[in-house]
N, C-alpha and C positions, 0 to 999 in steps of 0.2 A: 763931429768929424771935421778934423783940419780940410782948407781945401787940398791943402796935395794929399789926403788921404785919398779924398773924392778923386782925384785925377787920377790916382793910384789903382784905384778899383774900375774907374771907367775904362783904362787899358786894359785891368786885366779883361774886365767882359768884354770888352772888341776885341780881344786876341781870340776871348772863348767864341764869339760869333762867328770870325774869321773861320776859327779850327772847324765851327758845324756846317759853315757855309762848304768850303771844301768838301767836306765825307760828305754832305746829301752830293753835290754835284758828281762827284768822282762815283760814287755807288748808283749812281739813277742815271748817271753817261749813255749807258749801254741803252737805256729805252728811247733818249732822245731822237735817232733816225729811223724809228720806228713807228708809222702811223698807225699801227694796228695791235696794239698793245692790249688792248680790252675790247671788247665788244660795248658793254654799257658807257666807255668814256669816249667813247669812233660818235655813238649817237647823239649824248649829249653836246660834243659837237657842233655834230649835224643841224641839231635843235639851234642851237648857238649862231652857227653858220646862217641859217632861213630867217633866225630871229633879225639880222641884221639888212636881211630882205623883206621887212614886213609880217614874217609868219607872225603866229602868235601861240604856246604849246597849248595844249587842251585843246585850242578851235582847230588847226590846221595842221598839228601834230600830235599824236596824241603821248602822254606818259603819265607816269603816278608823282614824279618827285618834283618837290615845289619848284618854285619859280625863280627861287633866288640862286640853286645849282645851275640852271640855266642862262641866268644875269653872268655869273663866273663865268661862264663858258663864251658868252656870247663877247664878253670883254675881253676874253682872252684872245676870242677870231680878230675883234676889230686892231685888236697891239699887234697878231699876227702880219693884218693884213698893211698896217703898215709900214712895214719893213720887205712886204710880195711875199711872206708865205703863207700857206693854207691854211694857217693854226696850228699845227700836230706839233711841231716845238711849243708854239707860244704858252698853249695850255700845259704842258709839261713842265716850263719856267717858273709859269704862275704858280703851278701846285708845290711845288721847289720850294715856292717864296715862302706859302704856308707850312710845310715841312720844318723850311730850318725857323720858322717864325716859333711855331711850336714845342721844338727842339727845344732851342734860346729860352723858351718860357720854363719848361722841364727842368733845366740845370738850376733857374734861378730859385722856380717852389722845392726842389731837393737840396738847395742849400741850406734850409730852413730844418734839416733832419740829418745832415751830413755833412761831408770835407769836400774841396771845391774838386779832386778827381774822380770819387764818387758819381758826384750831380750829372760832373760833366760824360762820362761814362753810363749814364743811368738814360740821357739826353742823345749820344750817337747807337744806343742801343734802339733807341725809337725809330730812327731811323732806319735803321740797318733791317728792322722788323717788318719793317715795310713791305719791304721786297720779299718776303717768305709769303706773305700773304695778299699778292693783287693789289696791293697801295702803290705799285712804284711808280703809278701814273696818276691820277685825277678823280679815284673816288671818292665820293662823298666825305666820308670819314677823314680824308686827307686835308680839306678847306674846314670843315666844322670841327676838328679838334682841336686846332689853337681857338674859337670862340669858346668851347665848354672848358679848356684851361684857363681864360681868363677866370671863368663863373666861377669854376671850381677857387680860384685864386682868392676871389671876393670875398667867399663863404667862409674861406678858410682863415683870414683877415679878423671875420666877425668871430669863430670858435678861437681864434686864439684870443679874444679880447685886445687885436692890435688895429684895429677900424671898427669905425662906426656903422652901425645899423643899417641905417637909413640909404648913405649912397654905395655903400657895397653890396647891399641887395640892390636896387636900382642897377649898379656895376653888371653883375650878375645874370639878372633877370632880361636886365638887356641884349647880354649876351646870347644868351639862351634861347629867347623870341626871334633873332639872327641866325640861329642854328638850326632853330624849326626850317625855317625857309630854304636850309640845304639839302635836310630830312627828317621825316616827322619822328625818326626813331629815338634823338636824343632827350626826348617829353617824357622819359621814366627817369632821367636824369636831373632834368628841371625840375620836375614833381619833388624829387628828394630836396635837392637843393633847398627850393622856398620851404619845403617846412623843417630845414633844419635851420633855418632863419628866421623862422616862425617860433622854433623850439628857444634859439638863444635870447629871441626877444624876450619872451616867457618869464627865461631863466633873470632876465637879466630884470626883472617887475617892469618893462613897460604899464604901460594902462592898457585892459583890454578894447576900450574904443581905438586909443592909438594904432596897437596893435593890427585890427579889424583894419585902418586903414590904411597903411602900412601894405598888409597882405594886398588889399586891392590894386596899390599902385603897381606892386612886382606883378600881380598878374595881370594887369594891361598890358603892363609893357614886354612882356611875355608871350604876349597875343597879337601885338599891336602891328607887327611886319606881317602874317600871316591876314588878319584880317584888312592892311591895306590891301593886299595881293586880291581878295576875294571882291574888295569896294573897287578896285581898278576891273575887274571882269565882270560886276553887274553894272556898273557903268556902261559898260558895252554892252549890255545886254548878254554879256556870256555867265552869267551867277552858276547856272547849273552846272554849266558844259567845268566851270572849276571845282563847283562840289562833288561832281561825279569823280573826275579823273583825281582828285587827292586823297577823297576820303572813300566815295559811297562804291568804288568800284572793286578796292581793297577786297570786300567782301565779299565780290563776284566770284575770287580765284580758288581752285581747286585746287589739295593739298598734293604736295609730290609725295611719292611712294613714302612709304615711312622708311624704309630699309636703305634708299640713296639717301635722307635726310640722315638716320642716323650712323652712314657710311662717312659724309661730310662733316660730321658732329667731331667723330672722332679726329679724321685729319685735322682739324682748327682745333682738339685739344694736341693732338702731338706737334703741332707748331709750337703752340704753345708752350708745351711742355718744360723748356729746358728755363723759360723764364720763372713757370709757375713752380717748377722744384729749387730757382734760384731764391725765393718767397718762401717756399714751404721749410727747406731745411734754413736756411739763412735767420729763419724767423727776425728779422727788420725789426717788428715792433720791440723787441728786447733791447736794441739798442739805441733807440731813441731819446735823448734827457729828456727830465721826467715834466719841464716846462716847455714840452713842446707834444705831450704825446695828444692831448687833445685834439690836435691839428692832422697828428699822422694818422686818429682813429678815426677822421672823417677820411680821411682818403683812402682805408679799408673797408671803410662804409661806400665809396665813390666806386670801388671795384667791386666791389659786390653788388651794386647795383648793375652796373657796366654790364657784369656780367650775368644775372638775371635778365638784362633787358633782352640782351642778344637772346639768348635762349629761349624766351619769352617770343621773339619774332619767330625763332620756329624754321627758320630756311638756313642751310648750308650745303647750298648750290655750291656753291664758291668759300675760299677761307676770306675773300675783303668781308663778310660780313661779321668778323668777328675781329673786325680792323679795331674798333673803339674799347677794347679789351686791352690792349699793346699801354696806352697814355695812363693809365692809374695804375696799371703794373710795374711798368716802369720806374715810375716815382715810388710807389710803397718797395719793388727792390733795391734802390738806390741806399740804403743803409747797411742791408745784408752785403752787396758790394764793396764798400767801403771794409768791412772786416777782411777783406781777400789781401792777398798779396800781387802788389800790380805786376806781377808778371803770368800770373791768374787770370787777372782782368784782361790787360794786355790781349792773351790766349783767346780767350772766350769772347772776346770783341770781335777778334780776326775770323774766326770759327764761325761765327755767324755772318761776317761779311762775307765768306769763302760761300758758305752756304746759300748765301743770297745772291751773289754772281749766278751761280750755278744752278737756282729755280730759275732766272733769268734767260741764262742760256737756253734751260730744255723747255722751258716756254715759247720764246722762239722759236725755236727746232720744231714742235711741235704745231702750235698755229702759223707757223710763219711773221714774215719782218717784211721792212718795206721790197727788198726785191720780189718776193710773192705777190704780196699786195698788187705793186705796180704791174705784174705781168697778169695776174688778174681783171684789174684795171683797162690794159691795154685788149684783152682780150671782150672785156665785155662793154665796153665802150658803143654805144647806143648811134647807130647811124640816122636813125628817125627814132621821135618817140620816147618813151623813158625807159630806163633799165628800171628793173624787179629786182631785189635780191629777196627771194623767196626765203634761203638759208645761205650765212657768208654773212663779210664784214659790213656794217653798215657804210663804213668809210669809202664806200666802193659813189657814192652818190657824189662825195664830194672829189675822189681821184677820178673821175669822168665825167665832173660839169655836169649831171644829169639831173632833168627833174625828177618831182617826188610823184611816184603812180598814187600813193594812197597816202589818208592819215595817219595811217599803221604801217609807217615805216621798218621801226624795228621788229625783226625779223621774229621775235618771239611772242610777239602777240596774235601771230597770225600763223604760224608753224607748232605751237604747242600745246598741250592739252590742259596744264592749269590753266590757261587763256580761250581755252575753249566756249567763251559762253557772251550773249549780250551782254549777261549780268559783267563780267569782267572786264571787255573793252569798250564796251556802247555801241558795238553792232555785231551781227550773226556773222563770226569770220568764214563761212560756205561761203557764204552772200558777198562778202564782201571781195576774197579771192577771185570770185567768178565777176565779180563788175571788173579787178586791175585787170582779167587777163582778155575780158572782152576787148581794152582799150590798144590792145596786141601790142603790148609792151615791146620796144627795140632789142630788148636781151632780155633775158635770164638767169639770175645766178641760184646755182642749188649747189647741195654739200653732199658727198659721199665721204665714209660712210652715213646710212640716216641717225639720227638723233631719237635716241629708242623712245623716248619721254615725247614725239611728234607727234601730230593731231592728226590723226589718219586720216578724216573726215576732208583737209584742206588739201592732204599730201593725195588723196583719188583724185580730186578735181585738178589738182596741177598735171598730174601724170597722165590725165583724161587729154588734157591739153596739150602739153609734149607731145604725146602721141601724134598728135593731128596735125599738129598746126605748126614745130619746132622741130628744128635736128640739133642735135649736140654738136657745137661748132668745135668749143675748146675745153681740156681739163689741162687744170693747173696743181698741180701738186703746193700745197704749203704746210707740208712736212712730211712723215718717213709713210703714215695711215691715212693722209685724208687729201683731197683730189675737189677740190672748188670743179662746178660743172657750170660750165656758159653755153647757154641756149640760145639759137638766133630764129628768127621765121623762116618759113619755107622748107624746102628739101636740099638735103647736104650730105656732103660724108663726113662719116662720122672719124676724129682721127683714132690710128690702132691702138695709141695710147689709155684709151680710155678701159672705165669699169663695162663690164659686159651689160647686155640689155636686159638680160634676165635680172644680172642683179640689180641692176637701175629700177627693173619694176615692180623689186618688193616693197610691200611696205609693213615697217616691223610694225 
């Protein structure tokens, strides 16, 4: 390739970065003045936030996901802080960055199977996906899927016969051991991975000692973040306190009803839907040439994995957890796209941006945006002492400066009934409820209506307490059905606004 070929291509991709950088910003705008976008990404945060105060998670806070989601976060508070704001942009930015990093990566491996509006279509569609399903802020899945795109990219290198063995697994494997550290989920993906680099080496007569050692290096280096994580906290003397909250405590949790799990199953398939019927009738692999379909049949293999894994984890609480499903879909549609007529594509791009506004919107509407938040905030604002957020946003710590009452900050390990048990958090949540609320917390935050799926056991002893010792200061509406309740000590009136006391004192 002449140089001005190169220069010719390197504009065109900085136009195409340009185009991607614009759609994430303009489509993820809306969650920007929002601090309370997610409940899991307000804590991670938080965790983020403390970390830069010396906390440490597992000792002083407790959670399951590795340590490296929490490195992001806490990197993100300290670029927040300076510039003086709290983080709630900064980590939105950050996640942005990997977004269109991902993107970017997307149009370049679907060039390799299709025309350059395809790719690039196939790339703002990932995007755009985001937002249908709890991505449009900072879960997991959002920072660790440009790392499993590289891997995937490495591997793919090696099945086309266009890199070498040796540092594309290394590439890869690398990758991958960086991805454990944001969640342990993408290790059925890894798992594939190396032995389908195990398989090409095979194919390809290495020597089986080679081979043998070969497999070893990828999986060190595979392991190799995860087990610094473990030698930095037996260092300290915390070895347990990390094997418990990563791995041993997983098994503690009791399963959600089957019938909400497979209520949520179905939603995260009709998300889905209109992708997996752009795959089903489009049939992609047909039009792949025939020197490249090796490459697109690992990346049928890459979503069928994807998506065993997800189902495999078994929870659909939420659609982010069927976030990592969106990045091999995408690229194995990207050829069936390209058969459309761009005013087809065109359609079906806007249609799903339309669509992704508009989850946007009534998610908002529903838990509330920062004007709720902040009147929450204002409201439960801790005169002595710490505020509690028994049930509500975790973000409520850091929009009130307030200390942390317990290691079990977030709200769901101490309010729900999968979390119900030592085996699950590392301590009896009765027990542990009744030590924050001896410490007569400066406020209160609780949620009406209750959260059917609640730990009844912790929700008597808080109402034991209420009862006695708090009046209902403030309800704050943040949205059309649900009423955030601030509780302060002593005797008060209660305002007329609120839910009545009878309903206050069931508990479902």
């Amino acid at each position: 390739m002449s140089t001005g070929q190169q220069w010719g291509q390197a504009r065109r991709q900085g136009g195409v970065l340009l185009v991607l950088t614009l759609v994430a910003l303009v489509v993820r705008a809306r969650t920007f003045g929002n601090p309370v976008i997610g409940f899991d990404e307000q804590f991670y945060l938080l965790v983020g936030e403390r970390m830069l105060h010396g906390a440490w998670p597992y000792i002083d806070i407790f959670d399951r996901k590795p340590i490296g989601l929490f490195l992001l976060y806490a990197g993100a508070r300290w670029l927040g802080g300076l510039f003086g704001g709290a983080g709630f942009l900064a980590y939105k930015l950050v996640a942005t960055g990997f977004v269109i990093a991902t993107a970017f990566g997307i149009q370049r491996v679907a060039r390799r199977f299709t025309g350059p509006g395809a790719a690039v279509a196939a790339a703002i569609l990932y995007i755009l996906w985001l937002d249908l399903m709890e991505g449009e802020g900072g879960q997991s899945p959002v920072f660790y899927n440009a790392l499993m795109l590289i891997a995937a990219s490495a591997v793919m290198r090696v099945v086309e016969r266009q890199g070498r063995l040796l540092p594309c697994g290394v590439a890869a494997m690398a990758s991958v051991g960086v991805a454990l550290q944001i969640k342990y989920s993408v290790l059925p993906e890894g798992v594939v991975f190396g032995c389908i680099l195990l398989w090409q080496g095979w194919r390809a007569r290495v020597a089986p000692v080679r081979l043998v050692g070969l497999a070893l290096v990828w999986v060190s280096l595979a392991l190799l973040p995860t087990l610094m994580a473990f030698g930095v906290y037996a260092a300290a003397g915390q070895g347990q306190a990390w094997l418990f909250a990563n791995f041993l405590s997983v098994g503690g949790q009791a399963a959600r009803p089957l019938a909400d799990e497979l209520e949520g199953l179905v939603t995260c398939l009709g998300i889905l839907s209109p992708l997996l019927l752009v795959i089903g009738f489009g049939r992609p692999w047909r039009h792949v040439p025939a020197e490249q379909r090796e490459g697109f049949h690992f990346l049928l293999l890459w979503l069928a994995v994807a998506s065993a894994a997800v189902l495999l984890y078994g929870r659909f609480g939420s659609p982010h957890y069927a976030l990592p499903i969106i990045l091999p879909a995408v690229l194995v549609a990207a050829p069936a796209l390209a058969r459309w007529r761009r005013g087809g594509t065109a359609a079906f791009v806007l249609a799903i941006f339309a669509s992704g506004q508009i989850v946007l919107a009534l998610s908002e509407r529903t838990k509330g945006g920062a004007t709720e938040a902040n009147a929450v905030a204002q409201a439960a604002t801790p005169a002595r002492g710490c505020l509690y957020v028994y049930d509500g946003y975790p973000a409520l710590y850091m929009l009130t400066h307030s200390c942390l009452p317990s290691k079990w900050v977030f709200p769901g390990h101490l309010n729900t009934q999968d979390e119900a048990s030592r085996a699950a958090i590392g301590v009896d949540p009765v027990a542990e409820i009744r030590r924050i609320l001896a410490t007569r917390p400066g406020a209160i935050v609780d949620d009406y209506p209750r959260f059917a799926f609640g730990n009844r056991a912790t929700r008597a002893v808080l109402h034991e307490v209420l009862a006695r010792d708090y009046h209902l200061a403030a309800c704050s509406p943040t949205g059309p059905s649900r009423v955030r309740l601030v509780y302060r000590p002593g005797p008060g009136r209660v305002p007329d606004h609120c839910p009545s006391a009878s309903a206050l004192a069931a508990i479902p």
